[in-house]
PDB file of N, CA, C and O in Angstrom:
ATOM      1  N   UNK A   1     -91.594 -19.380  -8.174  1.00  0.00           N
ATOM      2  CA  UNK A   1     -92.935 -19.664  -8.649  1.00  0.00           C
ATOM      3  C   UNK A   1     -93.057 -21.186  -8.772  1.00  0.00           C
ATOM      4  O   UNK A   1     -92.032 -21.814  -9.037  1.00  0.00           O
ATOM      5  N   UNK A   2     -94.284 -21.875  -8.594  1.00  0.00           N
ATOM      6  CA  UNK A   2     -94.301 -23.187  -8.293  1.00  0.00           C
ATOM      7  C   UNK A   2     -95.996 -23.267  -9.580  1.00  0.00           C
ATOM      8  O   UNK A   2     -96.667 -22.371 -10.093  1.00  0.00           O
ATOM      9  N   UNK A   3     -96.074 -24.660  -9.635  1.00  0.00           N
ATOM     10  CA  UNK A   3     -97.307 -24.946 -10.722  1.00  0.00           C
ATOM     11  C   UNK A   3     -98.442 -24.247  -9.943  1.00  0.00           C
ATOM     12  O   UNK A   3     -99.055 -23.430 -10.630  1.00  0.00           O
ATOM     13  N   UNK A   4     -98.937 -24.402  -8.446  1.00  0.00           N
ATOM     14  CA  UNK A   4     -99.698 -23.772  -8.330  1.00  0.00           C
ATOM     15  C   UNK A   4    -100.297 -22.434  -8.490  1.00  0.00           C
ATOM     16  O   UNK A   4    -101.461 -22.112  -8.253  1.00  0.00           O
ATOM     17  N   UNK A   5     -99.283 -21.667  -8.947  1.00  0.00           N
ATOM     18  CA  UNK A   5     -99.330 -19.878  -9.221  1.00  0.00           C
ATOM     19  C   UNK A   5     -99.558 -19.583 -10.465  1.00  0.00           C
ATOM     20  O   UNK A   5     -99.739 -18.440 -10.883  1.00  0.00           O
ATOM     21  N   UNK A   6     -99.562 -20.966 -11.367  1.00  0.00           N
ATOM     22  CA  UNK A   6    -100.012 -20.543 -12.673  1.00  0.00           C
ATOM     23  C   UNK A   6    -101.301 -19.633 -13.670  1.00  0.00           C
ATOM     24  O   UNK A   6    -102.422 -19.437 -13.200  1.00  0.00           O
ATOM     25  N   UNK A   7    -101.061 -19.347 -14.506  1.00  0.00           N
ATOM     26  CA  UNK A   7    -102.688 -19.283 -14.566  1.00  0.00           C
ATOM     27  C   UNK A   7    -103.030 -20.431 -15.787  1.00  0.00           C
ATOM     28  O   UNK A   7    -102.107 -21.032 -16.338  1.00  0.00           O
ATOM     29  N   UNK A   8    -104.504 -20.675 -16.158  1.00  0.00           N
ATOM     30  CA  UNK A   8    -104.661 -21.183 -16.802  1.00  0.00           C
ATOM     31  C   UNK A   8    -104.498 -21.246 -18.461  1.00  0.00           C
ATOM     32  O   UNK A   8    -104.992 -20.454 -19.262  1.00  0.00           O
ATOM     33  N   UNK A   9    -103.399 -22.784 -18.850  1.00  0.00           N
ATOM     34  CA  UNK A   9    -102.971 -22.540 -20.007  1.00  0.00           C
ATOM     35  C   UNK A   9    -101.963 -21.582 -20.892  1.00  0.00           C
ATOM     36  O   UNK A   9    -101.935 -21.426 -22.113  1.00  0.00           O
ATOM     37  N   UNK A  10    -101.050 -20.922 -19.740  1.00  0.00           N
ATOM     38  CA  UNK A  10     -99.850 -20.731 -19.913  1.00  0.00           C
ATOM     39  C   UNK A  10     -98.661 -21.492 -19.700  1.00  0.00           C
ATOM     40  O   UNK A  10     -98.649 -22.367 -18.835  1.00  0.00           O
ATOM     41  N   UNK A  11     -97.933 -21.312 -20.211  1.00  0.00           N
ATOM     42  CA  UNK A  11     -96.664 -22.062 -20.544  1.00  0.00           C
ATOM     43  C   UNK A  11     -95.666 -21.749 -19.922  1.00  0.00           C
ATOM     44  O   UNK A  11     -94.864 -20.903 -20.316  1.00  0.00           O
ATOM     45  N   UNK A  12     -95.573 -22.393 -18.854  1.00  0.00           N
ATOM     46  CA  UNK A  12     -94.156 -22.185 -18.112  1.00  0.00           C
ATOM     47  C   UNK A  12     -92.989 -23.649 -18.320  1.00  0.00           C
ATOM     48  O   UNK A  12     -93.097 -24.445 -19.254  1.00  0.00           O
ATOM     49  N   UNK A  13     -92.250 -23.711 -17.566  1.00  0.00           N
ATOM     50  CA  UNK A  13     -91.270 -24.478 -18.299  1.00  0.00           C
ATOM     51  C   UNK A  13     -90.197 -24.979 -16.679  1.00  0.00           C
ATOM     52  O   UNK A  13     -89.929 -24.012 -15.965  1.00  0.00           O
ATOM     53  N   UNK A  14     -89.741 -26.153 -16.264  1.00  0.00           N
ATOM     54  CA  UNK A  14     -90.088 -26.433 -15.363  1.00  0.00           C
ATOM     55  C   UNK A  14     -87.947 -26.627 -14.847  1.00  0.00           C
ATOM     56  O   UNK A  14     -86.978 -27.322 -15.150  1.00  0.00           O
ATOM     57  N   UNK A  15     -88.244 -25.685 -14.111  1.00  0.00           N
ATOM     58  CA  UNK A  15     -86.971 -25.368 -12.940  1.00  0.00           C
ATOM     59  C   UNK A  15     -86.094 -26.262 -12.251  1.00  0.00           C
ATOM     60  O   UNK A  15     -84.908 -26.511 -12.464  1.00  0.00           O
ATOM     61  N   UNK A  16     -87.009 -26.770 -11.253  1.00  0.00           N
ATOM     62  CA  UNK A  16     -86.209 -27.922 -10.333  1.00  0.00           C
ATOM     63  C   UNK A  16     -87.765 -28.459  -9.160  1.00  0.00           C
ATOM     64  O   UNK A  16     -88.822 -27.898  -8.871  1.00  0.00           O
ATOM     65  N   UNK A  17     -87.347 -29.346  -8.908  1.00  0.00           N
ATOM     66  CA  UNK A  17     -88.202 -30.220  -7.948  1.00  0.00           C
ATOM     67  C   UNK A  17     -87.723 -30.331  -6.735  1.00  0.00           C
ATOM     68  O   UNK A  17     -86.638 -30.882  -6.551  1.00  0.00           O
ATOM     69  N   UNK A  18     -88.323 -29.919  -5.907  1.00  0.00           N
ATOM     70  CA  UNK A  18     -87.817 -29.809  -4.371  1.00  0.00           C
ATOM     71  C   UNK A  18     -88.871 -31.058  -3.639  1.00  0.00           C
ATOM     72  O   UNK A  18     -88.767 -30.903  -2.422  1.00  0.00           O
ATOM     73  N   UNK A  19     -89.398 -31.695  -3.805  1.00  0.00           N
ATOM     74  CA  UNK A  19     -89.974 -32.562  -3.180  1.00  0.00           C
ATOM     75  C   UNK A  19     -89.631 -33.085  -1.632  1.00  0.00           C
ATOM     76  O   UNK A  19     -90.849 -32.951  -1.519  1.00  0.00           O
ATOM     77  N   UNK A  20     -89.380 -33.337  -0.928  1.00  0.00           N
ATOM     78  CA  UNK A  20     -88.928 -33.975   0.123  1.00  0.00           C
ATOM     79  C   UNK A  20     -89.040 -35.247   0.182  1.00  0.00           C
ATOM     80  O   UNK A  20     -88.316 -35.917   0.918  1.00  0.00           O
ATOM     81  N   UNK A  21     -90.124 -35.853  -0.718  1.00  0.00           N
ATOM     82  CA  UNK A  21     -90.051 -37.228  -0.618  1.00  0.00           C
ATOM     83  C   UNK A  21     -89.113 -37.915  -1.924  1.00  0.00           C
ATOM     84  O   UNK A  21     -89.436 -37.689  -3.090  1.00  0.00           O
ATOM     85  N   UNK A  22     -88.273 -38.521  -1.678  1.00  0.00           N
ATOM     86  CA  UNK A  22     -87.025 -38.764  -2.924  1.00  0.00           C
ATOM     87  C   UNK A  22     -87.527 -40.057  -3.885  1.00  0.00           C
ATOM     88  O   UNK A  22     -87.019 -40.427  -4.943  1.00  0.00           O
ATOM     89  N   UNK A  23     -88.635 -40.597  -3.209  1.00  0.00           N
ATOM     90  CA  UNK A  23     -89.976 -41.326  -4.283  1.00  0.00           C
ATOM     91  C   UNK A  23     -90.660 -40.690  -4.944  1.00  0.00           C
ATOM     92  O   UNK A  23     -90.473 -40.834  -6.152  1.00  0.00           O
ATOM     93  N   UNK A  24     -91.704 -39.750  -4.534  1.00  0.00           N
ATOM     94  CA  UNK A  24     -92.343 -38.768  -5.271  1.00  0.00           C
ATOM     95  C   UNK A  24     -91.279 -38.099  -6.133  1.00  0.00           C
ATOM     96  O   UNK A  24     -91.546 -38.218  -7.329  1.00  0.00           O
ATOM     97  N   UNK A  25     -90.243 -37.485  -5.905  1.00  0.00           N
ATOM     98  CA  UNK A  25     -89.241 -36.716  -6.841  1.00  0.00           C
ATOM     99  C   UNK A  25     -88.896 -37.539  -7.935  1.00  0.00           C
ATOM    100  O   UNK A  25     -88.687 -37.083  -9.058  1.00  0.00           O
ATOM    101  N   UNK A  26     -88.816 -38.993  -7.584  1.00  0.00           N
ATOM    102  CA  UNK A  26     -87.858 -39.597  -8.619  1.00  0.00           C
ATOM    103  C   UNK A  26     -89.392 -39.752  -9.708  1.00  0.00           C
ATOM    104  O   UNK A  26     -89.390 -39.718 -10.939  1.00  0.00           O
ATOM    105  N   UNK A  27     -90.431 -39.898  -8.928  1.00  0.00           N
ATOM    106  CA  UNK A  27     -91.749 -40.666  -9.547  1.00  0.00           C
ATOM    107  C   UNK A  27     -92.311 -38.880 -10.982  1.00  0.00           C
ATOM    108  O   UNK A  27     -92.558 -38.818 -12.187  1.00  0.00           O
ATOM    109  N   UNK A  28     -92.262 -38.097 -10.114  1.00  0.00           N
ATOM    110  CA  UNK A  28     -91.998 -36.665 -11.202  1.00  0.00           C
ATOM    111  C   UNK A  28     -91.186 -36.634 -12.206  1.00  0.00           C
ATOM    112  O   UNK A  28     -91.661 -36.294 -13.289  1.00  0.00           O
ATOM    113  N   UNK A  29     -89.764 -36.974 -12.122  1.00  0.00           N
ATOM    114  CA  UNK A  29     -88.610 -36.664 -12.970  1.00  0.00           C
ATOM    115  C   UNK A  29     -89.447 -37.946 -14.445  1.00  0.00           C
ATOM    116  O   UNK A  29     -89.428 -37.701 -15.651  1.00  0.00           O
ATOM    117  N   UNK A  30     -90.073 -39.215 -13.779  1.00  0.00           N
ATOM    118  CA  UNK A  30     -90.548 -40.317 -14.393  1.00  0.00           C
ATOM    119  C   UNK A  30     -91.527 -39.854 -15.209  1.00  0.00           C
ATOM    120  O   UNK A  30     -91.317 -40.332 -16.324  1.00  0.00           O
ATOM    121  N   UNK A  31     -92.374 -39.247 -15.216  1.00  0.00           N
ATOM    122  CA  UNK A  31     -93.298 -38.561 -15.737  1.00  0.00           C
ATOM    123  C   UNK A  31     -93.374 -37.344 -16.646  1.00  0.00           C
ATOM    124  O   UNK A  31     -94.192 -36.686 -17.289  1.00  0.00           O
ATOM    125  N   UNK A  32     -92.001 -37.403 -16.334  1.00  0.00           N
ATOM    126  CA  UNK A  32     -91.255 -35.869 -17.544  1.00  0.00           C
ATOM    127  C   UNK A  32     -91.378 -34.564 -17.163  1.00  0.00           C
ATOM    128  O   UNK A  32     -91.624 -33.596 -17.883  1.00  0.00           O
ATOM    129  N   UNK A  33     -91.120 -34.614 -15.526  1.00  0.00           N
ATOM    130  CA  UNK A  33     -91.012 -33.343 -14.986  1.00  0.00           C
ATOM    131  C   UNK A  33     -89.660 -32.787 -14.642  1.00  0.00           C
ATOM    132  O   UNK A  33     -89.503 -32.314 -13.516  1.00  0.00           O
ATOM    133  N   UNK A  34     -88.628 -32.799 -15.535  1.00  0.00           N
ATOM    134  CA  UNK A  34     -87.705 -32.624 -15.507  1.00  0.00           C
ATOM    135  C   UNK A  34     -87.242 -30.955 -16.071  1.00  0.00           C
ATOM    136  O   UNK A  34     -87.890 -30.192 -16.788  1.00  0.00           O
ATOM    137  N   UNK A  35     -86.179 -30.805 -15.577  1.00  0.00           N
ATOM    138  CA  UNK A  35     -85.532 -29.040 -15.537  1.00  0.00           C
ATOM    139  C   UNK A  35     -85.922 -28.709 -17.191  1.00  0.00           C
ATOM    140  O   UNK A  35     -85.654 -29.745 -17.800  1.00  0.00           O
ATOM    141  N   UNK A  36     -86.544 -27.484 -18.327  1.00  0.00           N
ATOM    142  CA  UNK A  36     -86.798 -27.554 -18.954  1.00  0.00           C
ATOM    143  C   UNK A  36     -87.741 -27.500 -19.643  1.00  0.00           C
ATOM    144  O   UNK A  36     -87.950 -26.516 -20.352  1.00  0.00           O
ATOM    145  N   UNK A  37     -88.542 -28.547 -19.605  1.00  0.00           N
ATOM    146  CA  UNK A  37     -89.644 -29.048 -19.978  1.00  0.00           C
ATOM    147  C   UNK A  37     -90.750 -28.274 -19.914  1.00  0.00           C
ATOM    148  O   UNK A  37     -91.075 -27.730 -18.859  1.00  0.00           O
ATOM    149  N   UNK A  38     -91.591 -28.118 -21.281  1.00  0.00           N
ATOM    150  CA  UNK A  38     -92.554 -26.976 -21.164  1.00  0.00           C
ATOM    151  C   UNK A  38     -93.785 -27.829 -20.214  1.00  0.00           C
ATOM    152  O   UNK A  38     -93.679 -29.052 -20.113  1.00  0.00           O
ATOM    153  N   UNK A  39     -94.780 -27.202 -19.631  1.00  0.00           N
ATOM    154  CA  UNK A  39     -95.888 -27.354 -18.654  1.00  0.00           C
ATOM    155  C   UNK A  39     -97.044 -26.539 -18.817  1.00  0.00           C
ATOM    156  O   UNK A  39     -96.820 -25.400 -18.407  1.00  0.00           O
ATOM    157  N   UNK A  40     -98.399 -26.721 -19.338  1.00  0.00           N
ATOM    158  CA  UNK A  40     -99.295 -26.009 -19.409  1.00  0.00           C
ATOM    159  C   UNK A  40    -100.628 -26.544 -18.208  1.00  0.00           C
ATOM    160  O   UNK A  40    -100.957 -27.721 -18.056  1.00  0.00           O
ATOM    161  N   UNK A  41    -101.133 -25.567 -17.590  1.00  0.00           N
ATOM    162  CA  UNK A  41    -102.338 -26.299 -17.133  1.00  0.00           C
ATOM    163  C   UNK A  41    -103.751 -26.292 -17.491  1.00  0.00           C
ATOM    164  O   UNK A  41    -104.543 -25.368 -17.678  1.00  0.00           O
ATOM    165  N   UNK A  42    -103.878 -27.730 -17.544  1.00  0.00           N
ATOM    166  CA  UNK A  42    -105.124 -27.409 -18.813  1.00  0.00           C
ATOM    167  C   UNK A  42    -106.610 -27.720 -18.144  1.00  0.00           C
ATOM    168  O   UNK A  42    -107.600 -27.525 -18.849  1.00  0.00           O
ATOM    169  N   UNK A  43    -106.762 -28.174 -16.867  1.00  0.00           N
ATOM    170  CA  UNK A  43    -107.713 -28.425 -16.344  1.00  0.00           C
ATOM    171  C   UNK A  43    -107.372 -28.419 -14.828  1.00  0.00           C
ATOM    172  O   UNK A  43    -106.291 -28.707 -14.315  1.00  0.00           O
ATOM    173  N   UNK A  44    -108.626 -27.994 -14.166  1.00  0.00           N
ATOM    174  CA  UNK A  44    -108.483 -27.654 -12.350  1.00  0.00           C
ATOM    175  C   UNK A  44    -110.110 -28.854 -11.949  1.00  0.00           C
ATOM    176  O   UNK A  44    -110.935 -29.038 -12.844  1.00  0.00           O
ATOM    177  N   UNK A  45    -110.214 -29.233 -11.141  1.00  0.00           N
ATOM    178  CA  UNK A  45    -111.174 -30.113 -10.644  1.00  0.00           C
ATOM    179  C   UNK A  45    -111.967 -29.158 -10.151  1.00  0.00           C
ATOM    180  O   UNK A  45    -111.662 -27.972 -10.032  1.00  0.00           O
ATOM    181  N   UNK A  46    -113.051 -29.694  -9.844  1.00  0.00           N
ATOM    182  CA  UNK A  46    -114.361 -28.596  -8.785  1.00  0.00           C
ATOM    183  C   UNK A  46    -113.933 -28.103  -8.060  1.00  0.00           C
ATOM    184  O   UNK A  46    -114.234 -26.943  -7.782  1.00  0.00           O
ATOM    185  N   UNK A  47    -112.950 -28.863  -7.382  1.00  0.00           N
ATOM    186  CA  UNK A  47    -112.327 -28.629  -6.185  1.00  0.00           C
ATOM    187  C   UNK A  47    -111.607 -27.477  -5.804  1.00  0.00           C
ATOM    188  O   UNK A  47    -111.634 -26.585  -4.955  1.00  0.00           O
ATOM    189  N   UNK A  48    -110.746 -27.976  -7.078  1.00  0.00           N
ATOM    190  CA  UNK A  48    -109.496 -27.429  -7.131  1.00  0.00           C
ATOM    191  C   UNK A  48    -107.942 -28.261  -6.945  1.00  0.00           C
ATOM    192  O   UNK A  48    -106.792 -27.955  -7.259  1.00  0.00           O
ATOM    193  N   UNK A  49    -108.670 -29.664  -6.155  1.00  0.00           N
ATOM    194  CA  UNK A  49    -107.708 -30.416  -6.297  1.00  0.00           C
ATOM    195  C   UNK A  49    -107.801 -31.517  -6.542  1.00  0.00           C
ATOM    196  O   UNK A  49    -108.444 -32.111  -5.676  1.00  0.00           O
ATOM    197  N   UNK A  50    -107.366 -32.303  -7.562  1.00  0.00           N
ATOM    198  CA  UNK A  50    -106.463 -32.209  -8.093  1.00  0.00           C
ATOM    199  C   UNK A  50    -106.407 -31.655  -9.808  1.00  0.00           C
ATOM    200  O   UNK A  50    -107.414 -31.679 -10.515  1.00  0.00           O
ATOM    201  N   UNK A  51    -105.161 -31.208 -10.260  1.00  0.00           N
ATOM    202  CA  UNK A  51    -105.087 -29.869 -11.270  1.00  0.00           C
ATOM    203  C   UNK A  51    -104.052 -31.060 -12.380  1.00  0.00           C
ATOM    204  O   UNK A  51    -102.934 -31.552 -12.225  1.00  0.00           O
ATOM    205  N   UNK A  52    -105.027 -31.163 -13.423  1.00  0.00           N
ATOM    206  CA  UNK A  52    -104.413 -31.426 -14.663  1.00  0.00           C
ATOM    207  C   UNK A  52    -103.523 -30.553 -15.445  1.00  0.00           C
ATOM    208  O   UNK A  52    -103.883 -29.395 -15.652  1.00  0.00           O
ATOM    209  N   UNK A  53    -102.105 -31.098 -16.021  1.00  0.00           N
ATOM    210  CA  UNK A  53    -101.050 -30.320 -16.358  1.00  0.00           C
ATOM    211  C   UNK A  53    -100.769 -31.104 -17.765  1.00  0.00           C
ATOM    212  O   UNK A  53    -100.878 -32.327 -17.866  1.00  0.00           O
ATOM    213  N   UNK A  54    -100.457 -30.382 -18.658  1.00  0.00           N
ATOM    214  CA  UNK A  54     -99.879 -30.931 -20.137  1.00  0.00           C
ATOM    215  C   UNK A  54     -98.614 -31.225 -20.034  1.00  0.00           C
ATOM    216  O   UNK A  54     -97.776 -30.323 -20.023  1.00  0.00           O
ATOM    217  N   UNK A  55     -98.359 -32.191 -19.967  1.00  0.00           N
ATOM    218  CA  UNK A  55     -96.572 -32.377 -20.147  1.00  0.00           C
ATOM    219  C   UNK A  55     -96.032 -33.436 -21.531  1.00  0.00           C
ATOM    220  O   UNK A  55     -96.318 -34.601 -21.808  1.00  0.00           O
ATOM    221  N   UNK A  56     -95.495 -32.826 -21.934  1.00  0.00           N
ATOM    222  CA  UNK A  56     -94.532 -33.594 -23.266  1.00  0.00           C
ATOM    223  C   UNK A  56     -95.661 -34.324 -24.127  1.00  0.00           C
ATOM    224  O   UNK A  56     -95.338 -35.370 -24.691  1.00  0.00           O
ATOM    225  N   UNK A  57     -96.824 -33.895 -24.252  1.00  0.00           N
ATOM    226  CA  UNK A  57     -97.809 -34.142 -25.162  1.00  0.00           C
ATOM    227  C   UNK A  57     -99.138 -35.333 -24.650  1.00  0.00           C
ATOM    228  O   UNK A  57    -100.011 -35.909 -25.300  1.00  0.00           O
ATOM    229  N   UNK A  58     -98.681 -35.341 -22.827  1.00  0.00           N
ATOM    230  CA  UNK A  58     -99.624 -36.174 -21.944  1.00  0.00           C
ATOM    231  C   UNK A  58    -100.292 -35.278 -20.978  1.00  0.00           C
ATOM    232  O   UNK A  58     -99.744 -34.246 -20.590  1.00  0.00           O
ATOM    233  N   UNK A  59    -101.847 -35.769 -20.453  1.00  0.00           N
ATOM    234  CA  UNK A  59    -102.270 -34.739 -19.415  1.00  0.00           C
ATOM    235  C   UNK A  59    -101.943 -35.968 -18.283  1.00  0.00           C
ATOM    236  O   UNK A  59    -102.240 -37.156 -18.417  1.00  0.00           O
ATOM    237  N   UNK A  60    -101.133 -35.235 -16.942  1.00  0.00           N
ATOM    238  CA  UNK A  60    -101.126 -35.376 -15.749  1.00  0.00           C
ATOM    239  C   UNK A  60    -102.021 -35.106 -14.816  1.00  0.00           C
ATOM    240  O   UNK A  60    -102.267 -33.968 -15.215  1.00  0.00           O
ATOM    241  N   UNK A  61    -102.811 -35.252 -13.754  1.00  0.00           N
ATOM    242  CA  UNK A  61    -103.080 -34.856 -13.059  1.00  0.00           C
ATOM    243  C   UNK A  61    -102.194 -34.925 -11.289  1.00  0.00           C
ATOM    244  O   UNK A  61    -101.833 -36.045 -10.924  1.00  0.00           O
ATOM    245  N   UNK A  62    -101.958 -33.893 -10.478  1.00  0.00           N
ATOM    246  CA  UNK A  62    -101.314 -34.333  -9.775  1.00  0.00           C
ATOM    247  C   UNK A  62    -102.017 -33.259  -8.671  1.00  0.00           C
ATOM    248  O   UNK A  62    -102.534 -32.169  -8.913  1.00  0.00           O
ATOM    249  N   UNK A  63    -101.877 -33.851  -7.559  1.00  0.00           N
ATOM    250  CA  UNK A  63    -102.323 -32.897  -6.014  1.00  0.00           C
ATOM    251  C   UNK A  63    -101.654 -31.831  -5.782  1.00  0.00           C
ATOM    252  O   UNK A  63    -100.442 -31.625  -5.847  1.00  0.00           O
ATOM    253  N   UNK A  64    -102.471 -31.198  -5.521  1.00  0.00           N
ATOM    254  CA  UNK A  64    -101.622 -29.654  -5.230  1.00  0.00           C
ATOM    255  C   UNK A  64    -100.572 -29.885  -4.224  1.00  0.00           C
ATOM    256  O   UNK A  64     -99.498 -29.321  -4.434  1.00  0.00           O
ATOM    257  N   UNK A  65    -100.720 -30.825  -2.860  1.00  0.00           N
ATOM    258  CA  UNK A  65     -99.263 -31.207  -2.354  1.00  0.00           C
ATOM    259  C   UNK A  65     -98.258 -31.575  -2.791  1.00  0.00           C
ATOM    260  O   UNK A  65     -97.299 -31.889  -2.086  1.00  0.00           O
ATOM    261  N   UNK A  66     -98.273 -31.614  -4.154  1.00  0.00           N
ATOM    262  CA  UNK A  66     -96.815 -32.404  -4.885  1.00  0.00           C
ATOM    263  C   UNK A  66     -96.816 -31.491  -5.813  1.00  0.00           C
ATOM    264  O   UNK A  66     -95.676 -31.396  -6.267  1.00  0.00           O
ATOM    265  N   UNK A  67     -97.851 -30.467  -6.527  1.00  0.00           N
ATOM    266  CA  UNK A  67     -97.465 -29.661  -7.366  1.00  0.00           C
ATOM    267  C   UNK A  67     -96.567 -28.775  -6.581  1.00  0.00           C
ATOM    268  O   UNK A  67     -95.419 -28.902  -7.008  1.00  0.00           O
ATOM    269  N   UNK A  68     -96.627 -28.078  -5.774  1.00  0.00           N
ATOM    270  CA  UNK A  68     -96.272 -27.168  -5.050  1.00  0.00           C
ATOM    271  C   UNK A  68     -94.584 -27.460  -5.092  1.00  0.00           C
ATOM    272  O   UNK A  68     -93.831 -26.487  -5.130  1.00  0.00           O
ATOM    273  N   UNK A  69     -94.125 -28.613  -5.084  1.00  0.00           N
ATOM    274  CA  UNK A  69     -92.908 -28.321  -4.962  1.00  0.00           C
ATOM    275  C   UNK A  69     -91.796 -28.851  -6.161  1.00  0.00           C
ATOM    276  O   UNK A  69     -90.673 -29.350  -6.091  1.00  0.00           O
ATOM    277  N   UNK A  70     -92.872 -28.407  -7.506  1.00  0.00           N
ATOM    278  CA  UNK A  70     -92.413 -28.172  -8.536  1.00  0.00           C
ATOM    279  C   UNK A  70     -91.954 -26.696  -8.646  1.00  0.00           C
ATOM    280  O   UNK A  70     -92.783 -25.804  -8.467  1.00  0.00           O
ATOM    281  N   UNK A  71     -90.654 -26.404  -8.936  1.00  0.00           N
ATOM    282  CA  UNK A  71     -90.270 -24.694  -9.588  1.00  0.00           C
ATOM    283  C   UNK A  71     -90.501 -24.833 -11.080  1.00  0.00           C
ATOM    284  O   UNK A  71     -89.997 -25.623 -11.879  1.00  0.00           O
ATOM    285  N   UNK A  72     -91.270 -23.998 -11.230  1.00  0.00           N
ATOM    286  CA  UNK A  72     -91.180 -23.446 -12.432  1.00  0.00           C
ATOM    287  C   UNK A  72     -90.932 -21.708 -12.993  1.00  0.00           C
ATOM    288  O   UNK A  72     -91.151 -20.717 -12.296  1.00  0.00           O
ATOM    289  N   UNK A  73     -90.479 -21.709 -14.273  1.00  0.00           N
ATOM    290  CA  UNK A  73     -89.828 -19.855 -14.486  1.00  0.00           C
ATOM    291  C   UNK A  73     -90.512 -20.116 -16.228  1.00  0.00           C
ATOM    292  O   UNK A  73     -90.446 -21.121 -16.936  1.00  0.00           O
ATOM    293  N   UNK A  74     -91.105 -18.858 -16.478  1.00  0.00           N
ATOM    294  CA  UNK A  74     -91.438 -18.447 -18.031  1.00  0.00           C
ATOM    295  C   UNK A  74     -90.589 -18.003 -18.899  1.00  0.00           C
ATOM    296  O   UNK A  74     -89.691 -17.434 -18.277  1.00  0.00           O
ATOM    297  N   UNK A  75     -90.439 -17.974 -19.812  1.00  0.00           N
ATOM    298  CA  UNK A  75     -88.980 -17.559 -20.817  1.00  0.00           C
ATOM    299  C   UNK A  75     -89.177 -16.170 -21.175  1.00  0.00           C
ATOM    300  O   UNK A  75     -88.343 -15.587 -21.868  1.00  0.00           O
TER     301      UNK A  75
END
């Protein structure tokens, strides 16, 4: 399961980062997307992209191309 499969404002908690780009990965881990870490999503754009996420008491927003290769698992 990845951030995009979430639903809204549940709490999942965040797996591993598969990124392919080892900038973007390191630039995630920077931002407190690290193994652990609870993740709620608290806002989606008109669009749909790009999708605001709660992390460690900050809202993120990030593109669904880079959410996607966040894992995340629920407890």
């Amino acid at each position: 399961m990845n951030l995009l499969t979430i639903n809204d404002h549940e709490e999942v908690f965040v797996e591993n980062i598969t990124h392919p780009d080892a900038e973007m990965k390191r630039r995630l881990l920077d931002l407190g997307f690290y193994k652990g870490t609870p993740i709620k999503k608290v806002l989606v754009s008109p669009k749909g992209d790009p999708i605001a996420y709660r992390v460690r008491g900050t809202t993120i927003a990030l593109r669904n191309s880079d959410a996607k290769y966040i894992e995340v698992m629920t407890k």
